[in-house]
Steps between C-alpha positions, in 0.01 A plus 500: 500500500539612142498287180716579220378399127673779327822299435502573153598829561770404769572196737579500837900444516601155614717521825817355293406774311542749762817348702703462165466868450593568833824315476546663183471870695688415794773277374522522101433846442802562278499645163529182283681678245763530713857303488592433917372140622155614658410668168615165271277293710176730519539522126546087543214490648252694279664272189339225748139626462563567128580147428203415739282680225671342213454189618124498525411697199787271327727768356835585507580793823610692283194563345311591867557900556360612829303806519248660750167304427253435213495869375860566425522165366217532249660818425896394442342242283284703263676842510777339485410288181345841360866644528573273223193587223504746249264672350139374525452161631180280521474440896234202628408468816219367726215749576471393883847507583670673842510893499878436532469308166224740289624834656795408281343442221316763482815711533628337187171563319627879586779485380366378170533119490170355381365276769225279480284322790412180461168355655431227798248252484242412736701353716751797506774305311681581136458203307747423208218565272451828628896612470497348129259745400693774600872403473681602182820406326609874616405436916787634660394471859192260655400545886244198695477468823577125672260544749216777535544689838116578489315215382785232545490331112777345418656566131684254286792723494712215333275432198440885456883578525544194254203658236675812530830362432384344163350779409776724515814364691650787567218614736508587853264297721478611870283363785423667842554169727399703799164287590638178316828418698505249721102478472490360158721237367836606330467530146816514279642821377627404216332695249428793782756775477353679855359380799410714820491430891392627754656387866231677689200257323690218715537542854882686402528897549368798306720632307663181366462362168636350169494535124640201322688615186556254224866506381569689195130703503521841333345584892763814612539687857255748565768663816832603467767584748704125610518113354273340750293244353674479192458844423137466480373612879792749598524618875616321811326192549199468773679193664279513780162479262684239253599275829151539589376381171754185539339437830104558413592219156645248716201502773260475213688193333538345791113485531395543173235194493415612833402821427327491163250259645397700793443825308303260218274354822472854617352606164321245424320535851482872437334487172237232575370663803500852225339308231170392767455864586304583178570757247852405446743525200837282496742730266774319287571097454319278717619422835767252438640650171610774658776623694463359883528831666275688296094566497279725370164525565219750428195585710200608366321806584792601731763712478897395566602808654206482759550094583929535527407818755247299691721216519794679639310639763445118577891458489495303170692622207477433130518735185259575191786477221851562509675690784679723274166618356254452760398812491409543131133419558317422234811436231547138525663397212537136591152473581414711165709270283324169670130698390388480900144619512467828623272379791781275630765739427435751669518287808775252462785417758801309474640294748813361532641232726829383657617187693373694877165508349263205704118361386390697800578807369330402130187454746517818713578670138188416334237487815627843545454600118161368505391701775596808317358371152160495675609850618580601202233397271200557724655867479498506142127377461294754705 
């Protein structure tokens, strides 16, 4: 028996997931730019799913482009915006954000646009008091996460993307939604030019995602070569993966309640056991301000490498950070930008939950962590 707390980094596909995509192989594999009858209604059908998305992030379809995942869609959004600046531009934009989010910006600081990072506090969140020092009448393009994917705090994307706004209306604000959607509560996008999903983050397939666009955004294509998605995502569409994605959001809705409340009582259970095991750090909000799925912990006098190896040897899997930079050890910069101690740094593990996750497993989880602790740390003292 294994036990999966890594689902921050991907979730287990739902079955509808699976079966949709099938049907969508077998049956409606035709090229939905097509004109003959099976083409019309396989392109039909993927205008289904986009009006799925719509609905729930309350925008119009048109404004839903899908793309391959959170990575291209952080990048259509930002390179694409970047398209449209000239000359040197004052960039803002959160200092723990995704690779697939500060990779970019640091690409723009390359190509000579003046970017500034702004801090966290404690808690791991950019407060509006934080963005007002740093925004200026000239911002041309702000970045904040909804939802950290490493320590799970939760932004208020509106009021930043409405401080922005006032500041200097005609900047771009962008969130990466990847962590936030269908965890968090909706917020409205009014004032947000550029939000990211990720269909993977919610029982739906890898390689599946979406970048809202706002309507009438200086945000241009980043790929040329057809008129898919509006021009913006050109190439025959992954009908299969997008079908998927339609599937994976219905399941979820269907259970939403349901399935927030299990992975809550599953960390809740987790960190209490943690938390009696001495020598513990909890990283980010407290418990219940943060995202459900998300917690980070540090250990000290361990290190995070050595306890996620021990643990898989025990069949249980969790991460130390994000997947996409696991191995960077040592260059946290979420942790960094919260000011973790170095002693609980060093040794700090996220986990991450889904609705298959049970109380039992919280208990074998820690009882099986505290065993290696004692390991660990008797080790460290001779």
């Amino acid at each position: 028996m294994s036990i999966y707390f890594d689902n921050s980094a991907t979730t287990r596909p739902f079955p509808e997931t699976v079966s949709a995509m099938v049907a969508a192989m077998e049956e409606g594999y035709y090229n939905p730019s097509a004109l003959y009858g099976p083409a019309v209604e396989a392109s039909r059908t993927i205008q289904k799913v986009r009006e799925q998305f719509a609905a729930v992030l309350r925008v119009r379809p048109e404004e839903v482009i899908f793309t391959s995942g959170g990575t291209e869609s952080n990048n259509l959004a930002l390179m694409g915006f970047a398209r449209h600046l000239r000359g040197k531009a004052h960039l803002l934009v959160n200092p723990s954000e995704h690779s697939s989010v500060h990779e970019v910006y640091l690409e723009l600081q390359r190509r000579g646009h003046e970017v500034e990072f702004l801090e966290n506090d404690e808690s791991g969140c950019v407060t509006e008091e934080i963005l007002k020092r740093h925004m200026r009448q000239d911002t041309a393009m702000v970045s904040v996460m909804h939802v950290n994917n490493e320590s799970g705090a939760v932004n208020d994307i509106e009021t930043l993307a409405r401080t922005a706004k006032t500041i200097n209306p005609n900047c771009m604000f962008h969130s990466d939604g990847v962590q936030a959607f269908l965890k968090v509560p909706a917020v409205d996008l009014k004032h947000i030019d550029a939000y990211t999903i990720s269909g993977h983050k919610f029982h739906g397939p890898r390689g599946s995602g979406v970048c809202y666009v706002k309507k009438d955004s200086f945000i241009q294509q980043i790929l040329f070569g057809g008129s898919q998605e509006g021009h913006m995502r050109p190439g025959t569409e992954n009908g299969p993966a997008i079908i998927g994605m339609g599937a994976a959001l219905a399941q979820y809705l269907k259970h939403h309640e349901e399935y927030i409340s299990r992975i809550l009582a599953v960390k809740h259970r987790l960190y209490g056991n943690l938390s009696r095991l001495g020598g513990t750090r909890l990283n980010g909000p407290m418990i219940d301000a943060s995202a459900p799925q998300i917690l980070s912990v540090g250990f000290m006098g361990a290190n995070a490498e050595t306890m996620v190896n021990a643990l898989a040897e025990r069949g249980i899997y969790c991460g130390t950070g994000s997947a996409c930079s696991s191995r960077a050890v040592g260059k946290n910069r979420t942790l960094n930008a919260m000011k973790v101690p170095a002693q609980f740094m060093a040794g700090t593990l996220r986990f991450s939950f889904s609705y298959e996750n049970t109380l039992e497993e919280a208990d074998i989880v820690s009882a099986a962590l505290g065993e290696i602790l004692t390991r660990l740390r008797r080790f460290r003292r001779r």
